[in-house]
C-alpha positions in Angstrom: 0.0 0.0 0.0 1.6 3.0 -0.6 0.5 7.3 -1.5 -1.6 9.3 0.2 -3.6 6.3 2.0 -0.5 4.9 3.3 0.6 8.0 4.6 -2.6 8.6 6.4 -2.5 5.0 8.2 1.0 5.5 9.4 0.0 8.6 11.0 -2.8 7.4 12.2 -0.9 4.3 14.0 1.7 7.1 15.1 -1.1 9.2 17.1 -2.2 6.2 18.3 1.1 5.3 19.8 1.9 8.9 20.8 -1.7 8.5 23.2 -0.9 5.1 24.6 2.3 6.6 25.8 0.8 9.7 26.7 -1.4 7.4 28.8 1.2 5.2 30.6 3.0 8.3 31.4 -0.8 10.0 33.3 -1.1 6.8 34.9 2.1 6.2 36.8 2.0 5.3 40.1 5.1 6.1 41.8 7.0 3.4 43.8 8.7 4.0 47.3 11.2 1.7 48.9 10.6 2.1 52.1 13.8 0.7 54.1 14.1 -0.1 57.5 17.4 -2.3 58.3 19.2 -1.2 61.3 22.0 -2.7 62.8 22.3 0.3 66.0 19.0 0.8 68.4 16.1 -0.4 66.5 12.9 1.4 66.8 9.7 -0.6 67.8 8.0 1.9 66.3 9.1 0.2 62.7 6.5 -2.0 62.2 3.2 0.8 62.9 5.4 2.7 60.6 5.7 0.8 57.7 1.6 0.1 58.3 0.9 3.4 58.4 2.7 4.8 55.3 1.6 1.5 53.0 -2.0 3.1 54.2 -0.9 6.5 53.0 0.4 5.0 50.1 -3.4 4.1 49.6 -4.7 7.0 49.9 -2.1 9.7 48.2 -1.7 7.6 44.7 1.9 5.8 45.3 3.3 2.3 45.9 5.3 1.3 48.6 7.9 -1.8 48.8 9.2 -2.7 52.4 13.0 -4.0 52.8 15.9 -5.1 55.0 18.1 -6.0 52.5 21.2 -4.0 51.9 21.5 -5.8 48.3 18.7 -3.6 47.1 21.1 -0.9 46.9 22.1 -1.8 43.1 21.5 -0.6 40.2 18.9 -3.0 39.3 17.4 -3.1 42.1 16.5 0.6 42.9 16.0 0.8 39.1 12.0 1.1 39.5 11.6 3.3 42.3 10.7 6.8 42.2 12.1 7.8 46.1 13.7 5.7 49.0 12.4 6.5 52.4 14.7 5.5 55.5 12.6 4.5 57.9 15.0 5.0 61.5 17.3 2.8 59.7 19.8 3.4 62.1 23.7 2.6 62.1 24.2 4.0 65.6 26.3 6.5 67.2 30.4 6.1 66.7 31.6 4.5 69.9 35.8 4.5 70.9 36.3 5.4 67.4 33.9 3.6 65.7 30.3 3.2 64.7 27.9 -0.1 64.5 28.2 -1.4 61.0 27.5 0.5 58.0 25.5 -1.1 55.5 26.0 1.7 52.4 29.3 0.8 51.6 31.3 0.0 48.2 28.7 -0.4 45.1 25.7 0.2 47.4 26.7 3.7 48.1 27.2 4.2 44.1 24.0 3.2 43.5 22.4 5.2 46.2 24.4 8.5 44.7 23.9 7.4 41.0 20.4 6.8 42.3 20.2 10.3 44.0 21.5 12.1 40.2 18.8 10.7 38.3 16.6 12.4 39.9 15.4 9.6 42.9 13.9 11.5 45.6 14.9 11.1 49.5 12.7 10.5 52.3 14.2 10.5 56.1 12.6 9.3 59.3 13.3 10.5 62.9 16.8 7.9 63.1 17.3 7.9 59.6 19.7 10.8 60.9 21.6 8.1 63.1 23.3 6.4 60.5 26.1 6.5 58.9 28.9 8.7 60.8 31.4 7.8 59.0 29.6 8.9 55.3 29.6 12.6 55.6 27.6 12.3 52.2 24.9 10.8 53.8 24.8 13.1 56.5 24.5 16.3 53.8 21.8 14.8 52.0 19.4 13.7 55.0 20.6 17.2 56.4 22.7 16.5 59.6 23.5 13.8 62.1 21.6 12.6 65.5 23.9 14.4 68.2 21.8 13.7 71.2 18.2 13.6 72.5 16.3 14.4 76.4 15.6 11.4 77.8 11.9 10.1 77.4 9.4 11.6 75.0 8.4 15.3 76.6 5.9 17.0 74.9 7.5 19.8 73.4 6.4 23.2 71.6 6.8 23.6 67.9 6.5 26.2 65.5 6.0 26.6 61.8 8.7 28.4 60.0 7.8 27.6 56.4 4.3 27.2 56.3 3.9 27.0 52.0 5.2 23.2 52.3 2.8 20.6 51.5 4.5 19.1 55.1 3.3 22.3 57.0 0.2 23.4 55.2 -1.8 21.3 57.5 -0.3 22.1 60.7 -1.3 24.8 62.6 1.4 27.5 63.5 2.2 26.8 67.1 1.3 23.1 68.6 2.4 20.4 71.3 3.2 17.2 70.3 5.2 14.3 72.4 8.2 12.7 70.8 11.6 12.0 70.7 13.8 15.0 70.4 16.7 15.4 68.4 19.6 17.4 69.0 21.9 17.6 65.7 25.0 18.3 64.4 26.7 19.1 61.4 23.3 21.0 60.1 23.5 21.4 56.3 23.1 24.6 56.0 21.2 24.4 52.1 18.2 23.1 53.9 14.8 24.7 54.1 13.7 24.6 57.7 10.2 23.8 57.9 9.4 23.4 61.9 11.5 23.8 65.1 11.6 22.9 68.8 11.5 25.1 71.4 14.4 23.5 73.1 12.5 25.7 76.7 9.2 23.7 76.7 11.0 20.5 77.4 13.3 21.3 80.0 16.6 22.3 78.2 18.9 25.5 78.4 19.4 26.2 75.0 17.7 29.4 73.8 17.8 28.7 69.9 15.3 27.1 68.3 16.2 22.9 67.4 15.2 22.0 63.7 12.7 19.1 63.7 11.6 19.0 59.9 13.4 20.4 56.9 13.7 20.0 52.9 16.1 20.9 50.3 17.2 19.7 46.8 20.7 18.0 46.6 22.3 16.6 43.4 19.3 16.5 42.1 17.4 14.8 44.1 14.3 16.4 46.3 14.9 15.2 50.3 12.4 16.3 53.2 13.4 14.8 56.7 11.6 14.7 59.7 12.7 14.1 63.6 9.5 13.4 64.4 8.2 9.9 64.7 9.9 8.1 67.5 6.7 7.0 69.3 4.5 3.8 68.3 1.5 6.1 68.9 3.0 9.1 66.2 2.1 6.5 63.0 -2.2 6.8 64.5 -2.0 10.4 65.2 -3.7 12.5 62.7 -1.5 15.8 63.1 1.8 13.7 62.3 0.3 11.7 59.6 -0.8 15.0 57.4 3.2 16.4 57.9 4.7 13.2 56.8 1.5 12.6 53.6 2.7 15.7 52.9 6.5 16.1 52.6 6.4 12.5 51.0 3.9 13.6 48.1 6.6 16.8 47.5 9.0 14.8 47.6 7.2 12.4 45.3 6.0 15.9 42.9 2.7 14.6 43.3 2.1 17.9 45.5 3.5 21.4 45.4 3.4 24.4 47.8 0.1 26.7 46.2 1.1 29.6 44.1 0.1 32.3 46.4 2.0 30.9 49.2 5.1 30.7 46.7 4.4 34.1 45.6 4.3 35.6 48.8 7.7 34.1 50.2 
């Protein structure tokens, strides 16, 4: 078959094609490795984790994959995920020198960077910042390292700095919440802070405010870390949920700050 008939058919079959992939490309789901292995102090608040973000998963329009397994950090295996999530994957403070294992190390680390410079996003969880001390690229990207914490979980005063986030548009601009607080070091100072601690409300002398949730683009790659989410009873508490739906679905470009909040910063 060939002139003006042929022509027609092949661009027919061509818009065809060009809609199917227009399709695919509406209909992706993004995919979130959602990675928990520690080998420092493990959280019990893992497991209601995991639960409760699958369940957001649900909800917001993404996939999640739970793992242990350092092997996943390979090229082919973080090949089909859109963002990994560190879920108080902890290595542990360094101790006479040294830390608890590290489990980034060697190829793993290259395909967590070559992972980070396509583009993959980054998702940190309360001791996802107490891991790997002796990777001061890791500590950069999540956006500094676990220095210390009060004992117990106080409930503490926080305060909204950047309230255009899709992590902070749901919080109100002062509010008490119990938790774990963290006390950091070696703050990257390219982060966005979105809420701090007043370190007063729970007992302690410092006068500055603490960071507790921030964001920031590195190599590429969008991050947004939290402090929050020590506590079992954080993953069934409605306030906490709506910060970490929301910095996960920036981080995942599935939500944006609104224009007039942009506009006005």
């Amino acid at each position: 078959m060939t002139g003006p008939l042929s022509f027609r058919l092949a661009l027919a079959v061509f818009a065809a094609m060009a809609v199917g992939v227009t399709v695919r490309a509406e209909t992706h789901k993004p995919r979130v490795l959602v990675f928990s292995h520690t080998t420092g102090w493990r959280h019990d608040s893992i497991e209601p984790a995991r639960d409760a973000i699958k369940a957001l998963a649900a909800r917001d329009g993404y996939e999640t994959v739970a793992s242990e397994d350092p092997s996943v950090f390979s090229e082919g295996g973080l090949a089909g995920f859109d963002a990994v999530l560190f879920l108080s994957s902890t290595t542990g403070m360094p101790k006479d020198g040294a830390e608890e294992p590290m489990w980034l190390l060697g190829d793993k680390r290259d395909a967590l960077q070559a992972f980070v410079k396509g583009g993959g996003a980054v998702i940190g969880v309360h001791a996802a910042a107490d891991s790997h001390y002796g990777w001061p690229w890791y500590g950069r990207i999540i956006g500094g390292y676990f220095k210390r914490h009060p004992e117990g979980t106080p409930e503490g005063a926080l305060n909204v700095v950047d309230a255009c986030h899709p992590a902070t548009l749901a919080l109100p601009a002062e509010f008490r919440r119990a938790d774990e607080w963290y006390f950091f070091s070696d703050v990257n100072p390219e982060t966005t802070i979105l809420v701090t601690l007043d370190p007063g409300s729970i007992g302690e002398p410092e006068s500055a405010p603490v960071p507790v949730a921030w964001f920031h683009e590195f190599e590429g790659a969008r991050v947004f870390y939290t402090a929050m989410g020590h506590t079992k009873e954080s993953y069934a508490e409605p306030l906490f949920l709506q910060h970490l739906s929301g910095g996960i679905r920036w981080a995942l470009k599935l939500e944006e700050a609104p224009a007039s909040c942009r506009d006005a910063r």
